[in-house]
KETOR-824134 format. One record per residue (C-alpha): x negated, y negated, z; residue number from 0; residue in three letters. Coordinates in steps of 0.05 Angstrom, whole numbers, plus 32768, in hexadecimal, padded with zeros to 4 digits. Each point is the difference from the previous one (the first is absolute). Layout:
% KETOR-824134
+------+-------+------+-----+---------+
| east | north |   up | num | residuo |
+------+-------+------+-----+---------+
|    X |     Y |    Z | NUM |     ALA |
...
+------+-------+------+-----+---------+
END
This chain:
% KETOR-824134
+------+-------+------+-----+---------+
| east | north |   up | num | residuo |
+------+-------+------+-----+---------+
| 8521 |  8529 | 83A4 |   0 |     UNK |
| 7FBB |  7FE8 | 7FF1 |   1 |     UNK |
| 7FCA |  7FFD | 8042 |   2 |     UNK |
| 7FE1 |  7FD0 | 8019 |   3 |     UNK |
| 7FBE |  8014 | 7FDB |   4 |     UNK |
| 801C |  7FF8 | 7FC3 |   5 |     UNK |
| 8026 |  7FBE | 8007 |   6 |     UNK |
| 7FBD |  7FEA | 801B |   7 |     UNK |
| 7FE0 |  8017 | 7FBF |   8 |     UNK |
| 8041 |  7FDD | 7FDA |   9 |     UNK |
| 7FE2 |  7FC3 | 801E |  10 |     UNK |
| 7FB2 |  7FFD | 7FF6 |  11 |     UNK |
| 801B |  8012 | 7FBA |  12 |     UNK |
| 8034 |  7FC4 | 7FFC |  13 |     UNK |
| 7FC7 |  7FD7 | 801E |  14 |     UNK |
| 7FC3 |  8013 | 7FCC |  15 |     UNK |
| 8037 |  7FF3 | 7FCF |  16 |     UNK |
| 800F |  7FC0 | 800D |  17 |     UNK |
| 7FB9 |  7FE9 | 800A |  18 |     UNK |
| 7FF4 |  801F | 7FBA |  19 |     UNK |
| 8037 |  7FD0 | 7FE8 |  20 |     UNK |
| 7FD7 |  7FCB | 801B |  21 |     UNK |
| 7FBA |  8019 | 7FE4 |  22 |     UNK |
| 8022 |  7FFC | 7FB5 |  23 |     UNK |
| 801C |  7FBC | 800C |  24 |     UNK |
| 7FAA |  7FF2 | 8008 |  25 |     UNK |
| 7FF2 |  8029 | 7FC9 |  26 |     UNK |
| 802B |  7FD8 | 7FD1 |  27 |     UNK |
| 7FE4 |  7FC5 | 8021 |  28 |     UNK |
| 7FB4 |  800E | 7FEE |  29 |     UNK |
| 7FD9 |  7FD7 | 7FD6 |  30 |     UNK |
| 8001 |  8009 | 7FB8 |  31 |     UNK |
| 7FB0 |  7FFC | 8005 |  32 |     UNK |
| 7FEF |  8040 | 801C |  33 |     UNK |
| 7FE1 |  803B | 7FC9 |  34 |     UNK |
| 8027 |  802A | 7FE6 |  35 |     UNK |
| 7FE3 |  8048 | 800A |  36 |     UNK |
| 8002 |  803F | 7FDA |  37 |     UNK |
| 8011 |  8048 | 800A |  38 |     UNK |
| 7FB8 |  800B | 8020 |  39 |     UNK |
| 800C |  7FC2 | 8034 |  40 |     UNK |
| 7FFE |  801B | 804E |  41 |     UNK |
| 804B |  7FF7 | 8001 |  42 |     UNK |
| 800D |  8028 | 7FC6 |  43 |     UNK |
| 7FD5 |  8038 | 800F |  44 |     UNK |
| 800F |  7FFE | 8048 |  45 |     UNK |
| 8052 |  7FFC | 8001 |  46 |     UNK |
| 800F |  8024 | 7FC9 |  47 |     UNK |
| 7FFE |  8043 | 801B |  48 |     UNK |
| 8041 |  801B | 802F |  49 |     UNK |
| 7FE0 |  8041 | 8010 |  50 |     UNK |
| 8007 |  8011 | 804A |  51 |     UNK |
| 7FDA |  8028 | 8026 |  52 |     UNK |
| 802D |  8032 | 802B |  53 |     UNK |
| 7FD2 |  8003 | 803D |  54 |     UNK |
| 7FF5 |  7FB5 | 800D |  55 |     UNK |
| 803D |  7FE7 | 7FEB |  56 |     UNK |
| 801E |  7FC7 | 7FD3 |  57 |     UNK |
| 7FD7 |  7FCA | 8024 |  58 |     UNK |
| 7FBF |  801B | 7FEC |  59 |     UNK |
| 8003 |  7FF3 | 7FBF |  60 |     UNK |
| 801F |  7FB5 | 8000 |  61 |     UNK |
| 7FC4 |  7FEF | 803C |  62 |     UNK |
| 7FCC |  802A | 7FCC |  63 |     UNK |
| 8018 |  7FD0 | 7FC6 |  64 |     UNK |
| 8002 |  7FC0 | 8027 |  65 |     UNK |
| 7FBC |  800D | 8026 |  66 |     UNK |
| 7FDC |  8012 | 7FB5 |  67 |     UNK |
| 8028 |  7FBC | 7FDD |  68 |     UNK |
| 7FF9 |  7FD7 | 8038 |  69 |     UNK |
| 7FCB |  800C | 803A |  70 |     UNK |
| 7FC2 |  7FDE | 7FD5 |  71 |     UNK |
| 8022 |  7FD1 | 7FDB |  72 |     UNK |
| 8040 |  7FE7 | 8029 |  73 |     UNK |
| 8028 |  7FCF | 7FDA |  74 |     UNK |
| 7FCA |  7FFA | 7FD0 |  75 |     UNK |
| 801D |  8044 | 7FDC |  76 |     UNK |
| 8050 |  7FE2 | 7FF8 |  77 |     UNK |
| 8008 |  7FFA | 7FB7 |  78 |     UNK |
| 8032 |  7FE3 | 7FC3 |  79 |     UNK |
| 8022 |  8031 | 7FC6 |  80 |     UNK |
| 8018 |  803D | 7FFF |  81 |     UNK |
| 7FCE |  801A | 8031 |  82 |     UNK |
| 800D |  7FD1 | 802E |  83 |     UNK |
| 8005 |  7FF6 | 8053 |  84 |     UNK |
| 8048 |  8012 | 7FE8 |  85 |     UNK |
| 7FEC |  8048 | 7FF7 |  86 |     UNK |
| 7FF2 |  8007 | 8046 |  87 |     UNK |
| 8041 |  7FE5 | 8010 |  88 |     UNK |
| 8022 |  802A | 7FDB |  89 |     UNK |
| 7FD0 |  803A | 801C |  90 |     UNK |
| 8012 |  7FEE | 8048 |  91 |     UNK |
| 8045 |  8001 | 7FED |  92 |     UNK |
| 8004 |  8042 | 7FE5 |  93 |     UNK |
| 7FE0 |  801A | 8040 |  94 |     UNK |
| 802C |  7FE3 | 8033 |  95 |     UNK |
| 8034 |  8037 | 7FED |  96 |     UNK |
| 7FD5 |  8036 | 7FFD |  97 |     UNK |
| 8017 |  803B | 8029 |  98 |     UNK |
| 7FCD |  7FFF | 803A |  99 |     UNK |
| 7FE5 |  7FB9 | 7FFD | 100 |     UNK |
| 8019 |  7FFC | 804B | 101 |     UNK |
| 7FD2 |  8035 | 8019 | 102 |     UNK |
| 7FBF |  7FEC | 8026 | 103 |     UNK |
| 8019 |  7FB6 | 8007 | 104 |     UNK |
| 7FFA |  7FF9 | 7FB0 | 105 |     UNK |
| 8037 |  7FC9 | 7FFA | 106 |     UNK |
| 7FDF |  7FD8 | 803A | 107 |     UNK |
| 7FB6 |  800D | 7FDD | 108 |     UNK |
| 8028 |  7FEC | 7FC0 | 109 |     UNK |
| 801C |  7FC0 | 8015 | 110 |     UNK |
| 7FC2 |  7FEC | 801A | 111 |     UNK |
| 7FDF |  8008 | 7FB3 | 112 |     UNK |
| 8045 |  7FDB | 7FF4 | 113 |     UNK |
| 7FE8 |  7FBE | 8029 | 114 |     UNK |
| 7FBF |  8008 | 7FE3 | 115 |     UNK |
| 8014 |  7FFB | 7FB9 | 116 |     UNK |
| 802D |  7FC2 | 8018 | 117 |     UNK |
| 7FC3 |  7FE0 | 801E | 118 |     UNK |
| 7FD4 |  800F | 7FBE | 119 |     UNK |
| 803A |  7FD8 | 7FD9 | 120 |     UNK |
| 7FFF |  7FC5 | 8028 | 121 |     UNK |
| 7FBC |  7FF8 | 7FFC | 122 |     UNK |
| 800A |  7FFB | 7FB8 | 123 |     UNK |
| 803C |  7FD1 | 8005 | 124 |     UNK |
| 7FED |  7FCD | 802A | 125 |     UNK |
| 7FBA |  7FDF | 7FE7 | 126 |     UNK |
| 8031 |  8003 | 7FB8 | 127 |     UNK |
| 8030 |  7FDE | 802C | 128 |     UNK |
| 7FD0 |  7FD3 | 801E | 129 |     UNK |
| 7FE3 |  7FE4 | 7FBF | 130 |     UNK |
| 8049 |  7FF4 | 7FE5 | 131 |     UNK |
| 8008 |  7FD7 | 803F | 132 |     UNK |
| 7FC1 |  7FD8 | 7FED | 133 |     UNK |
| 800E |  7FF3 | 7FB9 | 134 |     UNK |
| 804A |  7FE3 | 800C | 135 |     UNK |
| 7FDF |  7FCD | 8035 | 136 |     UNK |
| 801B |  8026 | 803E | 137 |     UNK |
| 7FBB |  800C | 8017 | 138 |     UNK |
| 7FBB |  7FE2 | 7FFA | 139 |     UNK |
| 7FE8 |  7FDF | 7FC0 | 140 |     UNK |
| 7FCB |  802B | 7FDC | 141 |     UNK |
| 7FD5 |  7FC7 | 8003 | 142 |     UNK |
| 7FFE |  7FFD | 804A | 143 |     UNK |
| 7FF7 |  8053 | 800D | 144 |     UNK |
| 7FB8 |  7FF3 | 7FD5 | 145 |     UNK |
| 7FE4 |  7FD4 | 803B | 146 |     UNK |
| 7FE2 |  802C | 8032 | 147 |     UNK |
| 7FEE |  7FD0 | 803C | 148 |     UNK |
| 7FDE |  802E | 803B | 149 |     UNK |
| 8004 |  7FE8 | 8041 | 150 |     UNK |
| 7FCC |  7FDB | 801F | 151 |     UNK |
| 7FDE |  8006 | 7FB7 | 152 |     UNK |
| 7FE7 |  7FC5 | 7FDE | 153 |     UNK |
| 8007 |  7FCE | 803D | 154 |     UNK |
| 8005 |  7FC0 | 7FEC | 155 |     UNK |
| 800A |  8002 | 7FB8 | 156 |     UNK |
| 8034 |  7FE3 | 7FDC | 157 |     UNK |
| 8037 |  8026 | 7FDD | 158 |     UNK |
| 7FEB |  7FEF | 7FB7 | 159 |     UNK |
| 7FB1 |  8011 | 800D | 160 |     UNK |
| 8025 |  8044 | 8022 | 161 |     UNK |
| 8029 |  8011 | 7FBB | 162 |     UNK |
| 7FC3 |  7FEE | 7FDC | 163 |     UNK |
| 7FDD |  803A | 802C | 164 |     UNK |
| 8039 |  802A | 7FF3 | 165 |     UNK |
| 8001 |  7FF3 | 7FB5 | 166 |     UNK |
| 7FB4 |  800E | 7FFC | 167 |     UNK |
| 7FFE |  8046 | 802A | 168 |     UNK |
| 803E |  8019 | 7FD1 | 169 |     UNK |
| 7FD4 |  7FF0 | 7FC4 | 170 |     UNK |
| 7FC4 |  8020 | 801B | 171 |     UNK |
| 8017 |  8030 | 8027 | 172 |     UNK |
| 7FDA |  7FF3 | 8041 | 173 |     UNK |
| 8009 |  7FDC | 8045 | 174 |     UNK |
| 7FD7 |  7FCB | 8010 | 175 |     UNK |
| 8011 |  8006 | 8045 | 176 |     UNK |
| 7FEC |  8049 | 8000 | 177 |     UNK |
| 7FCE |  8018 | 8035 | 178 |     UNK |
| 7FE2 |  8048 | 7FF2 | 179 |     UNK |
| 8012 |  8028 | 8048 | 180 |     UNK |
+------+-------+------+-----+---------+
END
């Protein structure tokens, strides 16, 4: 009969697992936009290797991988191709049902890197998202998101002289309204 301990690993396994699902449902969802890296891209060099170290455990070396791919860059590091975001799916995967993943509070660290990887992917959804929205006329025009009205700037002044402001600061790049601190 299995203990308590272990159905409780059975789980956080179960758990990561599912939430995995989820994370590869976003990965197929990315936009087609993002670069496509090479062997010598931080995900690449960082979760290709499934060495382990004995002492510290299986944990170690997915948090050493994710905190060398990930701590400086974030989301900006996710990827298209064969050395994709989807590497470190897969990498996670593989490690969730590594003998001694449990230890420490590994699958509870690992879940966490789990939500983190879901939170990097929906940051990369949703502005893709968002413009789809605009460009089937569910959301503003694009013609409206160019005027920038401030508020209590420009008192007085009619809308046309205010998009004529706007349409002379985009072309030369400076506010006329700006006042050095």
């Amino acid at each position: 009969m299995a203990s308590p301990a272990d159905l409780g690993v059975k789980v956080s396994q179960q758990q990561i697992s599912l939430t995995l699902a989820e994370a590869l449902k976003l990965i197929e969802k990315l936009p087609q936009s993002l670069f496509v890296k090479t062997a010598e891209g931080s995900i690449a060099e960082n979760f290709s290797s499934f060495n382990i170290d004995d002492e510290k455990g299986p944990f170690f070396t997915i948090n050493c991988a994710w905190e060398r791919a990930f701590q400086a860059t974030g989301e900006a590091a996710i990827t298209q191709g064969q050395y994709s975001i989807k590497l470190v799916h897969d990498f996670l995967l593989h490690f969730l049902h590594i003998s001694g993943i449990e230890a420490h509070g590994g699958l509870n660290l690992m879940l966490r890197r789990v939500h983190q990887l879901m939170a990097m992917l929906q940051k990369l959804i949703v502005p893709v998202a968002s413009m789809k929205a605009k460009n089937t006329g569910n959301g503003p025009s694009a013609s409206s998101l160019n005027i920038k009205l401030t508020k209590n700037a420009n008192k007085g002044t009619s809308l046309k002289k205010q998009i004529a402001q706007q349409d002379e600061q985009d072309n030369t790049g400076e506010d006329p309204n700006y006042e050095p601190p």
